[in-house]
KETORZA-339588 format. One record per residue (C-alpha): x, z negated, y negated. Coordinates in Angstrom, 3 decimals, always signed. Each point is the difference from the previous one (the first is absolute). Layout:
REM residues N
+----------+----------+----------+
|     east |       up |    north |
+----------+----------+----------+
|        X |        Z |        Y |
...
+----------+----------+----------+
REM end
This chain:
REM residues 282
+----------+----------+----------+
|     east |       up |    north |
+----------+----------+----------+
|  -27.503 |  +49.264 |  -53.231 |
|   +4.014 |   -0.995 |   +0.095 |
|   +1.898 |   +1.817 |   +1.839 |
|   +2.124 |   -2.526 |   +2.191 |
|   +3.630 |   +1.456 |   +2.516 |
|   -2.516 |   -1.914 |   +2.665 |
|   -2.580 |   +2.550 |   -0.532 |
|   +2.569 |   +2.948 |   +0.363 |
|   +1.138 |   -1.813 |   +3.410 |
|   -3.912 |   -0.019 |   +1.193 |
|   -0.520 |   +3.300 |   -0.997 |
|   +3.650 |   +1.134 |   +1.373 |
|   -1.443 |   -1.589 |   +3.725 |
|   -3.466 |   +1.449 |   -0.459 |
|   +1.707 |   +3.364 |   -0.802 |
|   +2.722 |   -0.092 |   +3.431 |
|   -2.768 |   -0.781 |   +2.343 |
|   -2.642 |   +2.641 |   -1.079 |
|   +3.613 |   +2.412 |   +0.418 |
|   +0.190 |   -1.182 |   +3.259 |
|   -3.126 |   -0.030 |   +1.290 |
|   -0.127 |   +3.652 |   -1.899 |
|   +3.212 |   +1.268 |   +2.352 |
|   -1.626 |   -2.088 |   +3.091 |
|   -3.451 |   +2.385 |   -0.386 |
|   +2.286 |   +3.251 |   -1.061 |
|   +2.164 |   -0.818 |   +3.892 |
|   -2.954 |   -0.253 |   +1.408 |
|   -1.473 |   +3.558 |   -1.202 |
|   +3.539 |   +1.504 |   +0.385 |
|   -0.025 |   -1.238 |   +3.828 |
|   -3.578 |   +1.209 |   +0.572 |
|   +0.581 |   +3.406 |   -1.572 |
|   +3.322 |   +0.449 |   +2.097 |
|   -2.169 |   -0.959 |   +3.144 |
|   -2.614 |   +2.858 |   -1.069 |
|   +3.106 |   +2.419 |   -0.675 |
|   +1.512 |   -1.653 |   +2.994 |
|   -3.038 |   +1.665 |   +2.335 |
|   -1.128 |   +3.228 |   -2.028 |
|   +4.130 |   +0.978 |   +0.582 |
|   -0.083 |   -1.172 |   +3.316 |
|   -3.554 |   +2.277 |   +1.089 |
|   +1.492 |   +3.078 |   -2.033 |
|   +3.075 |   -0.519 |   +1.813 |
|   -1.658 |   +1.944 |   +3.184 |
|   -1.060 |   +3.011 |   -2.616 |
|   +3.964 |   +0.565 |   -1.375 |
|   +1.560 |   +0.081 |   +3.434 |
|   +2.240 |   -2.735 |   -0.179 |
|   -0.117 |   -3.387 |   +2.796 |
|   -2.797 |   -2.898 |   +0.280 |
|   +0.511 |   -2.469 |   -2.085 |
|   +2.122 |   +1.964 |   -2.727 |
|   -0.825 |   -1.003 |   -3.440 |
|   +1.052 |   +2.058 |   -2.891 |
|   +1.721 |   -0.992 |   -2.830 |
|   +1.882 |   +0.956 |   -3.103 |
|   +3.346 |   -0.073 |   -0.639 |
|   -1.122 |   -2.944 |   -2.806 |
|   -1.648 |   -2.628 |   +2.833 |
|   +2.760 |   +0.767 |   +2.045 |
|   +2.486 |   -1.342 |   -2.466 |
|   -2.647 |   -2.593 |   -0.413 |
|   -0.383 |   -0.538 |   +3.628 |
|   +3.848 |   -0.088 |   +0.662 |
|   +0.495 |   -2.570 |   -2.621 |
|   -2.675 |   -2.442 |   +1.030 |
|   +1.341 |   -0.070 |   +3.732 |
|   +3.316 |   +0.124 |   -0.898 |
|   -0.469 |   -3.007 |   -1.784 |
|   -2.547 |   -1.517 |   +2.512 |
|   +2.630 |   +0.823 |   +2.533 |
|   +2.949 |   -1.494 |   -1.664 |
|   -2.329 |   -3.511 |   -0.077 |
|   -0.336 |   +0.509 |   +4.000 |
|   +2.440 |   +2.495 |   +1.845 |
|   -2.994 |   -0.864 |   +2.981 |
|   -2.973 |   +1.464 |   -2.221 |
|   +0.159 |   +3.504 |   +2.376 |
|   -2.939 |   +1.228 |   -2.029 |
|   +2.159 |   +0.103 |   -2.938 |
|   +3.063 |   +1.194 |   +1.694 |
|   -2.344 |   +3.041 |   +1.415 |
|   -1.367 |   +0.643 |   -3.261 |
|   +3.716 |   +0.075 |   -2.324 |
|   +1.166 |   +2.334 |   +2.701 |
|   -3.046 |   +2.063 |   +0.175 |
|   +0.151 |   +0.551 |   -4.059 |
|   +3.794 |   +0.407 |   -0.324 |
|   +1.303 |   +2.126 |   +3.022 |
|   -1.058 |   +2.973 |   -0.591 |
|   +3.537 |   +1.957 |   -0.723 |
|   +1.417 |   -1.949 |   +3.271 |
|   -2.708 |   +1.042 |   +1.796 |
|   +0.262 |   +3.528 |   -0.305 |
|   +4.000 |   -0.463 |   +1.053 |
|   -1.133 |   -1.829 |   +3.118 |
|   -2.299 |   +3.209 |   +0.851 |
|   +2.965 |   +2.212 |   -0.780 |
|   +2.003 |   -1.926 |   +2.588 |
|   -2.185 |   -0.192 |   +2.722 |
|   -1.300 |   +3.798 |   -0.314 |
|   +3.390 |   +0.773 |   +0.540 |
|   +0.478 |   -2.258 |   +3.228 |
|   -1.599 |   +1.270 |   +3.003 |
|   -1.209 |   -3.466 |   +1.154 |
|   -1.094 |   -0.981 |   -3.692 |
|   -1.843 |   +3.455 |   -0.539 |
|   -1.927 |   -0.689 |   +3.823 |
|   -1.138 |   -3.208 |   -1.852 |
|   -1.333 |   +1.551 |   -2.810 |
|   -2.093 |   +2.070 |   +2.385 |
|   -1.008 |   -2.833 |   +2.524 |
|   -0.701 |   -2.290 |   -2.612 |
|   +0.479 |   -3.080 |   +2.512 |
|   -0.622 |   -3.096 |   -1.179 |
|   +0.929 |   -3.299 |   +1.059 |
|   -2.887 |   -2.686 |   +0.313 |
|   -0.944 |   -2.667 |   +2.886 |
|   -2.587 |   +2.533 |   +0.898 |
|   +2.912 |   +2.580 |   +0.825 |
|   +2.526 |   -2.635 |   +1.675 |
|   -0.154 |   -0.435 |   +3.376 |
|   +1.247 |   -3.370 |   -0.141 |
|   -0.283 |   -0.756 |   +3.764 |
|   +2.465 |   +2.857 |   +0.995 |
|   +2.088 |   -1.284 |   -3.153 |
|   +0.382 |   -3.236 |   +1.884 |
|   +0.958 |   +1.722 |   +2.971 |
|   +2.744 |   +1.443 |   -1.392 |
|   +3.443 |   -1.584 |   +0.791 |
|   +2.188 |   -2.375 |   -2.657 |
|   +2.000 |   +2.426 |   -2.326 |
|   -2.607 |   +2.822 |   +0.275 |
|   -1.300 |   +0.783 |   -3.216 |
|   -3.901 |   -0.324 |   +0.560 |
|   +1.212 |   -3.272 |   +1.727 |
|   +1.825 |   -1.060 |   -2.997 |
|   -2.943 |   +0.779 |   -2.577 |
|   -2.407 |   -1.874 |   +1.664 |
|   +2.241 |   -3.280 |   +0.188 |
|   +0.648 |   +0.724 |   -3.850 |
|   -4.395 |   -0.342 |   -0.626 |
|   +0.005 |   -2.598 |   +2.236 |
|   +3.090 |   -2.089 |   -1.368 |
|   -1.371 |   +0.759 |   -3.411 |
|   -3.392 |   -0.481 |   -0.199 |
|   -0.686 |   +3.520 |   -1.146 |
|   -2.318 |   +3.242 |   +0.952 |
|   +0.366 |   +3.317 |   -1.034 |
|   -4.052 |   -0.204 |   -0.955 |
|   +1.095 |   -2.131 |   -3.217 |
|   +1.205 |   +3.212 |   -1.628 |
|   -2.615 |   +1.339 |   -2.800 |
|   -1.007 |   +3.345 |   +0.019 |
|   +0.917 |   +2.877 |   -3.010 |
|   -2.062 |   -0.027 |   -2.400 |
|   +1.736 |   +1.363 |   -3.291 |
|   +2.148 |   +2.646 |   +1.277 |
|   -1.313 |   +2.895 |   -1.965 |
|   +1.036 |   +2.229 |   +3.379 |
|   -1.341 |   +0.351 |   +3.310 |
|   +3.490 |   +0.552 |   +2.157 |
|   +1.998 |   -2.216 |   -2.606 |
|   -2.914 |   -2.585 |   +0.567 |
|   +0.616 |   +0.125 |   +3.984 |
|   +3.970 |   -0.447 |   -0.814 |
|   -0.440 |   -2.857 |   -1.899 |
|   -2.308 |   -1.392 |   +2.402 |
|   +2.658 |   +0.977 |   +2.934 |
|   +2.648 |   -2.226 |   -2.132 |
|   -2.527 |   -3.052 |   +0.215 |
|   -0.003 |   +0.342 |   +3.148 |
|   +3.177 |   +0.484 |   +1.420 |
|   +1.315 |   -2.814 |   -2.314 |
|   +0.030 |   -2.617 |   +2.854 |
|   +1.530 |   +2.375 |   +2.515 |
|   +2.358 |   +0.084 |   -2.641 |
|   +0.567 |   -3.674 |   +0.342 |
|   +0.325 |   +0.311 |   +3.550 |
|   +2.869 |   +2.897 |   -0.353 |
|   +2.057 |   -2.155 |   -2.797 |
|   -0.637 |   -3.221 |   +1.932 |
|   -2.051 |   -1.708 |   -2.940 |
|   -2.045 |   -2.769 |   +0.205 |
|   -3.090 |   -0.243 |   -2.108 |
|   +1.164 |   -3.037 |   -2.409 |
|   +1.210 |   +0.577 |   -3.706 |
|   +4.190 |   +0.886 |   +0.798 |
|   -1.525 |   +2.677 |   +3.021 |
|   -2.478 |   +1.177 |   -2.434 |
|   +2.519 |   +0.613 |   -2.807 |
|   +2.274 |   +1.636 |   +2.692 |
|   -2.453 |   +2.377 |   +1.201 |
|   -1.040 |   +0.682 |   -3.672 |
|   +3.611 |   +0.943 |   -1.299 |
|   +0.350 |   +2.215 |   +3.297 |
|   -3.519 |   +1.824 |   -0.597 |
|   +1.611 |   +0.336 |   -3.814 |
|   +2.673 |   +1.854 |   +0.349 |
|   -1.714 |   +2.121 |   +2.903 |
|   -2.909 |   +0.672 |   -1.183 |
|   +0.551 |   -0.444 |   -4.327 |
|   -3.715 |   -1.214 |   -0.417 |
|   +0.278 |   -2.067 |   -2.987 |
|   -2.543 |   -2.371 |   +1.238 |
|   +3.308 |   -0.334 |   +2.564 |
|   +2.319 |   -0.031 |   -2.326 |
|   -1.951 |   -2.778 |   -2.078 |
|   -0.176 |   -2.529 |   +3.124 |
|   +3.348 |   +0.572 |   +0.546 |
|   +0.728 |   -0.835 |   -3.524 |
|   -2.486 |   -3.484 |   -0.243 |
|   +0.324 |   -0.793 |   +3.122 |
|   +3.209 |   -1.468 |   -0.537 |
|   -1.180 |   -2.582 |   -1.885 |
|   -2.274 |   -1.820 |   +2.210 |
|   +2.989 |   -1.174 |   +2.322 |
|   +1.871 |   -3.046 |   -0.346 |
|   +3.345 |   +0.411 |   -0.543 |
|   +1.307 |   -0.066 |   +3.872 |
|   -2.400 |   +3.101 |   +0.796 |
|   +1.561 |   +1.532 |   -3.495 |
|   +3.591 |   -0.716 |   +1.292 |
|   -1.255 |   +1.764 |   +3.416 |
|   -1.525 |   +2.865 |   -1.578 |
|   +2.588 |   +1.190 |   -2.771 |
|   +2.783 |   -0.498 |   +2.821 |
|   -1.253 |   +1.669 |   +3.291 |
|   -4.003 |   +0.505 |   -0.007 |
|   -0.365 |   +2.119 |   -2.794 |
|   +3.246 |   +2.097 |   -0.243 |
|   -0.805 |   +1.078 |   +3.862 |
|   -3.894 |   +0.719 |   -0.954 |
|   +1.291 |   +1.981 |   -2.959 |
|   +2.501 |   +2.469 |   +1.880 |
|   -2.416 |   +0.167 |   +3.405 |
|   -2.998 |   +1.121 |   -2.448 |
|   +2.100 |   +2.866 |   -1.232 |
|   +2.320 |   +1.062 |   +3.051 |
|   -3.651 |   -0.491 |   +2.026 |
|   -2.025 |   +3.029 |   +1.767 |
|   -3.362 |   +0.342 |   -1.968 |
|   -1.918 |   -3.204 |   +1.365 |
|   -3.235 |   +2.198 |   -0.254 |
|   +1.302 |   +2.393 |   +1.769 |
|   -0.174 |   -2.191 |   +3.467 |
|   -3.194 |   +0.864 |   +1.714 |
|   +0.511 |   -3.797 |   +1.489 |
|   -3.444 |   -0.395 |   +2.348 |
|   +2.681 |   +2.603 |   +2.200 |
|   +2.661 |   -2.384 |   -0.148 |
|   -1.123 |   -3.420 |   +1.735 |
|   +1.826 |   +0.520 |   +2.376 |
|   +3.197 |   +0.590 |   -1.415 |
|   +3.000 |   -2.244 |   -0.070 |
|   -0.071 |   -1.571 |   -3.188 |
|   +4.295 |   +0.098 |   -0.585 |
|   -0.166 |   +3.728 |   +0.540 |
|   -3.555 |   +0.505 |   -2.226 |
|   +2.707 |   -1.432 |   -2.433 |
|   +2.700 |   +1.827 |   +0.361 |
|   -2.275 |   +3.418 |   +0.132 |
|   -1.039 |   -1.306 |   -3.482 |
|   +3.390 |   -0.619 |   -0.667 |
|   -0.865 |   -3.862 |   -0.563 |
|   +2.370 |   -2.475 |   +0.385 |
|   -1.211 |   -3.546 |   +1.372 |
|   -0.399 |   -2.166 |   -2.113 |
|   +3.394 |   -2.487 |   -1.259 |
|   -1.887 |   -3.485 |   +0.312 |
|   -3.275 |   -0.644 |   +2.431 |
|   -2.777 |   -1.562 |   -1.707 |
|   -2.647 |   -2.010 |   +1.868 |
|   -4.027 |   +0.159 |   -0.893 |
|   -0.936 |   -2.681 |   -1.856 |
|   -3.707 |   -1.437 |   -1.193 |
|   +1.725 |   -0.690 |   -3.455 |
|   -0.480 |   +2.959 |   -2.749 |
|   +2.339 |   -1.155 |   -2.620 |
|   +3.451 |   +0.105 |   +2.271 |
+----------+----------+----------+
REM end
């Protein structure tokens, strides 16, 4: 039989598609063995005295983990599964600095103990409403309303290889859109960035740091010119002249002014007021 280039290009095809249906069946088995890990981890998890839902990994599918969200995340800033996930499997060292901070603050440590968390089952939204214009709890509640937003939407830890690191990066979730309500941040991409190089430079969580970095370049050049001049020099120097923002046991706060929350935080308002809008790309 002669041997023809057309018979090389056949064979060449033939060859790709067994390859990919080879790496479509070898997904599939890695996805269903990571499910079965997935579970054993998660009903061993009650043996090794760590929190429901923990799932243990090593230091290798962490780097693995924090690669494929980072990159998943860098596709879609909204993806917050991925967001979770890159900051669960690289924020380990800031971590322990946040716990070192609030042990040492008398409010922060009292959190710690309490371990309060914030969720629509633990807002009282009708006394919220109640509260009068500039009030913080008042405040907060316009902010979920104006934005669309709930503090339910936040995932829970699940790769946090520490029980009281676990509940500090869960407290950081959290708190992240009273955050927005302190710094005067909408929910679009320019408040978002803001409130990302703020949490940066208070909190030095690379997954932080990273938003802050990429961020940037999902803004046309208008919210750039904003940013670089006023937004993001003022979120910079508030994040590090700041009180620890997880030191603030804030559920005994609603009714707090919101200008002197701020200036107990030593937070300056912000330079330019930014309205909520439906549209995630300005």
């Amino acid at each position: 039989m002669r041997i023809t280039p057309t018979m090389f290009v056949h064979v060449g095809k033939a060859f790709q598609q067994l390859k990919q249906r080879q790496w479509a069946l070898l997904s599939k088995a890695l996805c269903v063995h990571q499910l079965h890990t997935s579970r054993t981890v998660l009903n061993d998890s009650s043996y090794d005295g760590l929190y429901p839902g923990h799932i243990s990994t090593t230091p290798f599918q962490k780097a693995f983990l924090a690669i494929g969200s980072g990159v998943a995340a860098l596709q879609n800033p909204y993806r917050h599964d991925m967001v979770a996930v890159l900051g669960e499997t690289t924020g380990h060292l800031a971590l322990i600095k946040l716990r070192e901070r609030m042990r040492s603050d008398p409010e922060g440590y009292t959190i710690l103990t309490e371990r309060p968390r914030i969720r629509l089952s633990t807002l009282n939204v009708t006394t919220l409403a109640a509260l009068p214009d500039g009030s913080f709890g008042r405040e907060y509640l316009r902010f979920l309303e104006e934005n669309h937003v709930t503090p339910d939407t936040r995932a829970d830890v699940k790769f946090v290889d520490n029980e009281e690191l676990a509940y500090i990066m869960q407290r950081y979730r959290e708190v992240h859109d009273l955050l927005h309500t302190l710094l005067g941040m909408p929910t679009n991409m320019l408040g978002e960035v803001a409130v990302k190089w703020f949490e940066a430079a208070q909190t030095g969580l690379p997954m932080c740091a990273l938003g802050a970095v990429l961020g940037p370049l999902r803004l046309n050049a208008s919210r750039l010119q904003s940013l670089f001049t006023s937004l993001g020099p003022w979120a910079l120097q508030n994040g590090r002249q700041a009180r620890c923002v997880l030191s603030i046991f804030y559920e005994r706060r609603w009714e707090q002014n919101l200008e002197d929350l701020r200036q107990e935080l030593n937070i300056e308002p912000p330079p330019v007021i930014l309205r909520a809008s439906n549209k995630k790309n300005t």
